[in-house]
N, C-alpha and C positions, 0 to 999 in steps of 0.2 A: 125401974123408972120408965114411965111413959114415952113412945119418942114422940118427938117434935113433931110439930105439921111440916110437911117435905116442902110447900110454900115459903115457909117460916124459912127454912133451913136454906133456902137459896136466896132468899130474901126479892123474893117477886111477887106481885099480885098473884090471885086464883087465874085471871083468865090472860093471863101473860102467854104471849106468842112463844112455839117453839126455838125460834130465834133470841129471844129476851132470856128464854133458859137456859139455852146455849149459851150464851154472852155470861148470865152470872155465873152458871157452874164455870166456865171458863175464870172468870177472876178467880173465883174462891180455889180453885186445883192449883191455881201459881204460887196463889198465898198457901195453901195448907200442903202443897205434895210433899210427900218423908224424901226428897231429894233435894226439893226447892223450898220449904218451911222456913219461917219467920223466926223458930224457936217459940214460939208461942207454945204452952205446957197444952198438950190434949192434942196438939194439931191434928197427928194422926187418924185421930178418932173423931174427929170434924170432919176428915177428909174424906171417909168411908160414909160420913153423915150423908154428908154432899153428893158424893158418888151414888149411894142409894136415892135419893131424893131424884137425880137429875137419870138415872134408870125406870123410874118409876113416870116421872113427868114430861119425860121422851119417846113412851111408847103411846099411843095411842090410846091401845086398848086397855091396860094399867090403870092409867091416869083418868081414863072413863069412869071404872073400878074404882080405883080410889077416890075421887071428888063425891062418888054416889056413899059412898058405905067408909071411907077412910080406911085406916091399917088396917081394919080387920077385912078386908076385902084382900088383900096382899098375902095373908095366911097360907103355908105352905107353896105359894105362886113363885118363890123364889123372888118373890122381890126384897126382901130383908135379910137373904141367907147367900144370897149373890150362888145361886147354884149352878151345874154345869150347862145347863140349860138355855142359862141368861143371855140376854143379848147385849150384856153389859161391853163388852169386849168390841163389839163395833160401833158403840155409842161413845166409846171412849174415844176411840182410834176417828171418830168422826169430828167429836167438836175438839177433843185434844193432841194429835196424833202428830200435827205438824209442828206441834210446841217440842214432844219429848225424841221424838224420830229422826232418822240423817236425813230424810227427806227419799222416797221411796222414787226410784227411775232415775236418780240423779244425772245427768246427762255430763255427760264427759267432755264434750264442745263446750270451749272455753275462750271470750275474747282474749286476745294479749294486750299485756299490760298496755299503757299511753308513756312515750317516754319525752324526755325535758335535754332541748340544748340550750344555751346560752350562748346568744352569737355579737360578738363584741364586734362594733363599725363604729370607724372616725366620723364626727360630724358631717365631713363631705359625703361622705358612703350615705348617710343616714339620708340627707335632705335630698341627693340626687335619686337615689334608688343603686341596686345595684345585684349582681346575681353569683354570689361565693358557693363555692364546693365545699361542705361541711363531711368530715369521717365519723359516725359513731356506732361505740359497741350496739349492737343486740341480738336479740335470740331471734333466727328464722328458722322457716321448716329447712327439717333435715331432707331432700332429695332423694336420699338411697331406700328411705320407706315411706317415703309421702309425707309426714307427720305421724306415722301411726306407731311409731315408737318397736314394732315388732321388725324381726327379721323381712327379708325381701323374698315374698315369696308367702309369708305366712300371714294371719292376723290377729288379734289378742282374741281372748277366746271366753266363754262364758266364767263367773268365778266357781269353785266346785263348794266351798263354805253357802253363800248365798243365792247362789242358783242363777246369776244375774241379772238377778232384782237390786244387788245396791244395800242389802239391809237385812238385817237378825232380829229375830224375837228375842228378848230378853224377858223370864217370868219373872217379875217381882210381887210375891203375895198372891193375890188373887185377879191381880190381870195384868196383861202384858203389855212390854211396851217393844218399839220399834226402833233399833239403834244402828247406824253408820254400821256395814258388816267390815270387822279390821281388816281382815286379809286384802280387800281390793277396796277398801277406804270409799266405801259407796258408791265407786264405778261401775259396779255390776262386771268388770273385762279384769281380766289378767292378762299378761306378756310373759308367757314359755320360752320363746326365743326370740329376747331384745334385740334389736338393732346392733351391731356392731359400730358403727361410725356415730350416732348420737347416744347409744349405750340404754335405749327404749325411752325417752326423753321423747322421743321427737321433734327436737329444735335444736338446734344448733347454738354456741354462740360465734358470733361474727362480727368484723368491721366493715361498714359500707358507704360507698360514697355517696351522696346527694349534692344536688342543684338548687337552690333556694331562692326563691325569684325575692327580692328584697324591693315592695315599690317606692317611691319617691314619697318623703315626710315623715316614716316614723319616726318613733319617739323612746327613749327607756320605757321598759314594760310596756312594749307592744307587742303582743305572738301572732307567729305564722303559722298554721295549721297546717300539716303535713298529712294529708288521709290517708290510712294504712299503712305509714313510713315507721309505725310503732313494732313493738315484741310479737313475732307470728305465734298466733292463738293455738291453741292443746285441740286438740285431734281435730286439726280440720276447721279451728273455730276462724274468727275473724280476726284480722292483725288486727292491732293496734293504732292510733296517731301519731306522729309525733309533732310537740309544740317548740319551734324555735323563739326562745324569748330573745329580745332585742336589746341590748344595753351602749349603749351610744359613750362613746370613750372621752374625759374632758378635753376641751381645745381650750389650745393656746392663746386664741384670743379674742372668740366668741363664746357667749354662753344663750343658753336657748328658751325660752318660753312659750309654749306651745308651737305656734307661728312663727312667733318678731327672736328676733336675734337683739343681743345685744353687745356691747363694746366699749372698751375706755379708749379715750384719745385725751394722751397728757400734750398740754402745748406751753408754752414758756409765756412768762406774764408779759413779757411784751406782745406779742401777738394777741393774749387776751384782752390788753389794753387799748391797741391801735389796730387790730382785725387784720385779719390776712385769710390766706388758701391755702389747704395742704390736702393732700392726697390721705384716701380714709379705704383699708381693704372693705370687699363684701365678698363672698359667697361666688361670686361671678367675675372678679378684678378688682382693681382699683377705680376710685371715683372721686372725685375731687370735691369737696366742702368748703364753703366759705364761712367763715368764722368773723360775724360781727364784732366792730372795737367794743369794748366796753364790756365783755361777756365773763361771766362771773364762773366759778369751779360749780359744776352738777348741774348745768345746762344739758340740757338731752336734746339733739336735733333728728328731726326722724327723716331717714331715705324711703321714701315707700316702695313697695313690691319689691325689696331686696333682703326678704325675710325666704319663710321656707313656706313651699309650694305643699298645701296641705289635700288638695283638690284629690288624691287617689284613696287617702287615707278617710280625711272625715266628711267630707265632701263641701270643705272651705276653701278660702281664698288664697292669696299670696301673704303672707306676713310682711312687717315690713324692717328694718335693721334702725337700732335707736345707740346714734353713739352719744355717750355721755362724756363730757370736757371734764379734763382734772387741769387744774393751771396748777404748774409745776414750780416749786421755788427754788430758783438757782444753787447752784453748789460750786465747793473750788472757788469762789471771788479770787479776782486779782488784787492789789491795792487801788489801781486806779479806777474799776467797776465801784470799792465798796465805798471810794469819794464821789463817785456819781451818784449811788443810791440814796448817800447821806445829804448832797445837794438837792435832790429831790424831793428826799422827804423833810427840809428845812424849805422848801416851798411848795408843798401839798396844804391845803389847808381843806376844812371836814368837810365840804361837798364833796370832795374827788373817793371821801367813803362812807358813803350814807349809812352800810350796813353795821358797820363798825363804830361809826355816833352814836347810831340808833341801841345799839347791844350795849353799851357804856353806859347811855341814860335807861337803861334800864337795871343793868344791874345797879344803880346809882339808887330808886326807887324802890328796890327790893330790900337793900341795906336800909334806907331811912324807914322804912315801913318795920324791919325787926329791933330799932333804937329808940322807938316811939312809945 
């Protein structure tokens, strides 16, 4: 059977750039390599297609050769015979190498992980600012060998499998590939005599105390970044962060929205009726509110700048605190209260409650509207 044109086979124009070859033999090796294959029937034998083709239109002089005169210009050149000669082997390792390979020089400097507190503050904590000592586990350098995991005194030392390069040849077929070497798991270093105190680890685990400057206004789910307060990094690398997330604990008698605070103030219907003054907490003390006669339940009266001070955080202003009225209806009556209520309301007549006429003829209207 004739083969194929090597254009054909890689599926790129004639004068398609070295890089555009690279690129498709690269697809087609993912899709057809006998480790990574589709299961497509022939894969194998595509994959060699592919391989020859992208040998032939990656050398220069070949690909000269063949544009001028085709296959037959390839004849005994080893280009179809993948002979020892080829330079298949650093064409592959060129455009493929870092797909099948541990990665050649693997470097052993390692940042440490980022680690996560959760720092629970009552609303006062939260809206003042505040600065708590937090304990938590993590891994630091071990002292007694620097981080380097070996005895005191000594250092890890080249691996004697991979030569401390990091990496083995593996022959599969007719060209090699380049794999993580096991013994020193692509560090290129061994440790002959670990560490006694971190056991060649190089890190320790620990509990450590911190200082957490907490400023004035956050919020649940806000973090403080702590630079380098995370896991100390593998030989020498760089700690880690650590992120204190914030979770503001429920209060007893505020609840929060971004800035403004908010509040119930239950008052008895007399007061809602004929107004008076009571005392209303904030954030800062007590302050006194006047409570106009007449004022009906889910009136919101607003105190300004008695909200939380957002100025360090988002770079806003003062919130301000919204108490909301619940008129409470009495309980326990006496007998002589429940002949006062009944006096009153045998001389209330419907202005003294608009909202209550009004909701009557309505539902009054809704009824006649479904009997019609």
């Amino acid at each position: 059977m004739a083969k194929r044109d090597y254009y054909e086979v890689l599926g790129v124009q004639k004068g398609a750039s070295e890089q555009e070859i690279k690129k498709a033999y690269r697809r087609l090796a993912m899709k057809l390599h006998p480790d990574r294959n589709t299961g497509e029937d022939g894969s194998e034998e595509k994959f060699k297609e592919a391989s020859e083709a992208a040998e032939v239109l990656l050398d220069s002089e070949k690909r000269a050769s063949y544009d001028q005169f085709g296959h037959a210009a390839l004849d005994g050149s080893g280009g179809g015979g993948f002979s020892s000669s080829s330079n298949f082997g650093s064409i592959f390792e060129d455009v493929f190498g870092d797909i099948f390979s541990g990665g050649r020089g693997q470097s052993q400097v390692q940042r440490g992980s980022d680690l996560k507190y959760v720092l629970d503050l009552d609303l006062e904590e939260a809206v003042r600012g505040t600065n708590p000592r937090i304990r938590i586990p993590t891994l630091v350098e071990c002292m007694e060998c620097l981080g380097s995991g070996a005895k005191k005194g000594t250092a890890p030392v080249d691996c004697v499998q991979c030569g401390g390069l990091g990496q083995v040849t593996a022959r599969q077929g007719f060209f090699s590939l380049q794999q993580a070497c096991p013994r020193c798991r692509g560090k290129g270093k061994v440790i002959k005599d670990p560490c006694q105190k971190c056991r060649g680890q190089g890190r320790l685990e620990e509990r450590k105390t911190l200082s957490v400057k907490v400023p004035p206004g956050v919020d649940t789910g806000d973090r403080i970044r702590l630079s380098g307060q995370g896991e100390a990094g593998v030989s020498g690398g760089p700690a880690g962060d650590l992120y204190v997330q914030v979770n503001v604990r429920e209060h007893r008698i505020f609840t929060r929205e971004t800035a403004d605070l908010y509040c119930e103030v239950p008052i008895s219907f007399v007061d809602a009726a004929l107004g008076g003054q009571l005392e209303v907490p904030t954030l800062e003390g007590k302050v006194n509110l006047k409570i106009p006669a007449e004022t009906q339940t889910g009136k919101l009266f607003r105190l300004r700048a008695k909200g939380v001070n957002m100025a360090q955080i988002r770079g806003g202003g003062i919130g301000d605190l919204y108490c909301k009225i619940v008129v409470e209806t009495p309980v326990n009556l006496s007998n002589r209260q429940k002949e006062l209520l009944e006096e009153f309301a045998g001389n209330q007549d419907a202005s003294q409650s608009p909202k209550q006429v009004s909701w009557i003829k309505g539902v009054k209207r809704f009824i006649d509207a479904l009997t019609d």
